[in-house]
N, C-alpha and C positions, 0 to 999 in steps of 0.2 A: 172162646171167651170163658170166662171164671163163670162161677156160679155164683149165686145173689148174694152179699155182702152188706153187709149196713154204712151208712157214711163213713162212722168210727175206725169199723173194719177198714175200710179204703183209705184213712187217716192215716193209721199205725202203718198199711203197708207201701204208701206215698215214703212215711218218714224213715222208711230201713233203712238202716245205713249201706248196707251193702249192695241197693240198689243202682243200676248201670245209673255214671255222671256224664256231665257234656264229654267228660277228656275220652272215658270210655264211647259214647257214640262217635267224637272225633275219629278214632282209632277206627272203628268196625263201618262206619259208615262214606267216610272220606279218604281222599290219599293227598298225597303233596301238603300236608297242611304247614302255614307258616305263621307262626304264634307272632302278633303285633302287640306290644307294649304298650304304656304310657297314654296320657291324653292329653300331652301337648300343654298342660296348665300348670297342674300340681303335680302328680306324680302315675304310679302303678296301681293298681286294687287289683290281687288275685280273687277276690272275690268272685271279674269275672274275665273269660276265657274267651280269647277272641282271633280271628286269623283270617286268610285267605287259603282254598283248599279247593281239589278238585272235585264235584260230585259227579261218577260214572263221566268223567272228561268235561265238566263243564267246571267253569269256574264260580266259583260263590264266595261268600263270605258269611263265615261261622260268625257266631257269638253266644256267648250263654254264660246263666248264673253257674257257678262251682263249688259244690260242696267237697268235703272230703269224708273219705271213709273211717280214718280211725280220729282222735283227739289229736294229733301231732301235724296232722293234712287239714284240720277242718279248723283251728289255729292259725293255720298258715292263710288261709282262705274266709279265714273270719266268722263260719259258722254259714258263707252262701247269703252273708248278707252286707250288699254292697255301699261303697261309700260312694259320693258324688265323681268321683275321678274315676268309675268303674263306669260310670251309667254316659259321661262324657267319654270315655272312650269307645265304649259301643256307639257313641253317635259320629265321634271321627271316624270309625270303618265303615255305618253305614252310610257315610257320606262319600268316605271313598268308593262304598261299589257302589253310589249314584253316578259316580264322573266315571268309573269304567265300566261302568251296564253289567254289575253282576247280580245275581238274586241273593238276595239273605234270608238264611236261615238262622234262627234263634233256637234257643233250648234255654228251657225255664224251671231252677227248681230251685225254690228260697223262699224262705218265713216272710220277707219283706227286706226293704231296705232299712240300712243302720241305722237307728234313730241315737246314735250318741250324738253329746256338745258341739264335737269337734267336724262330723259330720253335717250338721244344721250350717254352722260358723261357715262352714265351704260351700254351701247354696245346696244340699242334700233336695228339697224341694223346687228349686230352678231345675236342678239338671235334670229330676223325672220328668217335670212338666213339658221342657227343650224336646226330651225324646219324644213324646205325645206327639206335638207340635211337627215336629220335623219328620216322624214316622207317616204320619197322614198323609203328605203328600210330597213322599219320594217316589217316582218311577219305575223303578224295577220290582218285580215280585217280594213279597217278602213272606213266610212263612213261616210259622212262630210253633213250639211245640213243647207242651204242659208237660213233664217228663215224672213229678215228683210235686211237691207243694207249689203253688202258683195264688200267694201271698199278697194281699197289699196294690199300692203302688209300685213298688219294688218290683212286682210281677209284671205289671200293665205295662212299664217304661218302654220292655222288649217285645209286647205282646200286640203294637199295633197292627196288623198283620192282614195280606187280603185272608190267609185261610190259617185258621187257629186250629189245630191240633193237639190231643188231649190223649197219652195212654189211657187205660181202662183202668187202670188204679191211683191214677193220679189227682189230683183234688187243685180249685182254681175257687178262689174267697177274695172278700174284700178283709178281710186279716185273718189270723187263727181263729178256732175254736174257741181255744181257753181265751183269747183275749175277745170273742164273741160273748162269752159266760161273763168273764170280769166287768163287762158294760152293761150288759142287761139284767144279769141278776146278780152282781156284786161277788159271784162263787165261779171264779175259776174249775172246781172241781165240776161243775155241771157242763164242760165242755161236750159230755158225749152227746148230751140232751142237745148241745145245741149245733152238733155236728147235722142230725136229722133235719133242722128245721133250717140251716144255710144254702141248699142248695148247689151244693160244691161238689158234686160227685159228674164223672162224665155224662154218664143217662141224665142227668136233669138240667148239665147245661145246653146238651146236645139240643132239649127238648126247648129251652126257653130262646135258643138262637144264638146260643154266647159263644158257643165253639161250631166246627162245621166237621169234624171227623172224629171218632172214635177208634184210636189204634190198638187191637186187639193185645193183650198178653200171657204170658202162659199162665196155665193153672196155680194159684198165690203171690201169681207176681213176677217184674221181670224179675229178679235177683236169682228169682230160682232157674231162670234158663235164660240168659241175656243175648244170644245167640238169636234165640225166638223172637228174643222182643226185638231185636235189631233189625232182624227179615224183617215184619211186620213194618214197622217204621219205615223203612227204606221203599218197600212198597207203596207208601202213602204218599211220602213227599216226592216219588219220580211219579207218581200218577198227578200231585198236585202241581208239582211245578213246569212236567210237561200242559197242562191247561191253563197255565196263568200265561205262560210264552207265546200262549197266543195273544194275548192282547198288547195293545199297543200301550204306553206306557201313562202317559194323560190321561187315557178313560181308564187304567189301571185305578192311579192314584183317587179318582174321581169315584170309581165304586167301592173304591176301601173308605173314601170318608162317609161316603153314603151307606155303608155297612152299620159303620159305629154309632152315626146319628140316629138309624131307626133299631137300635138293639135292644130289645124288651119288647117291642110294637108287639102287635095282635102279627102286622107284617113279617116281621122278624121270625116270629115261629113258625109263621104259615112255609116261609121256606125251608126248615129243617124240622121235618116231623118227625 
């Protein structure tokens, strides 16, 4: 585990750029994977990343937000901030591993969704809320994992989840910092101030019941050893998904919506101390 870090500190190393993305856990963590286009309405959003893939021989079905590494990838991908046809297409996959019984895995890392014109005009707030809605009570496992910024609604879409997953330098808000500054004290520059006081860092969601796993990373972060971070990772989610395959699929759905309902309770903490 790193050593103590302030929010801010865990802020700036959330937003590296050269921090491992979904494509990169695709690669290290899955084999067979086969990238699914479109949502069947409008059109494509690279934005976000999505497929059928095998984990250690089982099948699932990926999904995740996409950032890019340099200006010319993160352009192409929007910045990892997706449009309504991104967030509709992760709901057509994970509707198709409902009808074929796969688990899904998400991978989360985005400022939020697009809030342009042209975004709203195409139902940008339907389609978060469809995912919400539709994630509650699908059947098969589904587990969701904070990789980098985990923003907004735009976070939440992918994030209904039975077990939430958070690297240890990751950050999980109801929007930025500076857009946390810009509403309560008018001064975007006071984001660092209001990094401490959000509560967005894995130790403090852990503590409040909002996530359920803290994935260990190397000393400054994955980027410096992505190798490590991927062990790590990979350890989590065959430990989590071999214990979700045990339930049956009904009382699956049934304790993920009973998760989200009592989140914040006295309840809720009491079981992730």
């Amino acid at each position: 585990m790193s050593k103590t870090l302030t929010a801010a500190e865990r802020v700036a190393i959330a937003r590296n750029p050269g921090r491992p993305n979904v494509s990169d856990y695709i690669s290290a963590l899955f084999t067979d994977f086969f990238q699914c286009r479109g949502d069947r309405l409008c059109g494509e959003d690279a934005a976000i990343l999505g497929g059928v893939a095998l984990f250690h021989g089982r099948p699932v079905t990926v999904i995740g937000t996409r950032k890019g590494k340099s200006l010319e990838e993160n352009l192409q991908c929007n910045f990892g901030m997706p449009n309504p046809e991104g967030y509709r297409k992760a709901l057509r996959l994970m509707r198709q591993a409902e009808k074929f019984r796969r688990p899904v895995i998400t991978f989360i890392d985005t400022s939020g969704a697009y809030p342009g014109l042209e975004a709203e005009a195409h139902g940008q707030g339907e389609a978060i809320a469809r995912n919400l809605f539709e994630m509650s009570r699908l059947t098969v496992p589904i587990l969701a994992v904070i990789t980098g910024e985990g923003n907004s609604g735009g976070a939440l879409a992918l994030a209904v989840a039975d077990r939430v997953l958070m690297q240890e330098n990751a950050v999980y808000a109801i929007l930025s910092p500076e857009g946390f500054a810009s509403i309560l004290w008018k001064d975007a520059a006071r984001h660092e101030e209001a990094c401490a006081l959000m509560k967005m860092t894995a130790p403090e969601l852990k503590a409040l019941g909002v996530i359920d796993d803290i994935v260990p990373e190397p000393e400054g972060g994955a980027h410096l050893a992505p190798a490590i971070a991927c062990r790590e990772l990979d350890r989590c989610l065959r430990r989590r998904l071999a214990e979700l395959e045990r339930v049956r699929g009904t009382a699956l759905a049934a304790e993920r919506y009973e998760k989200f309902r009592k989140m914040g309770t006295p309840e809720s903490r009491k079981e992730n101390p």
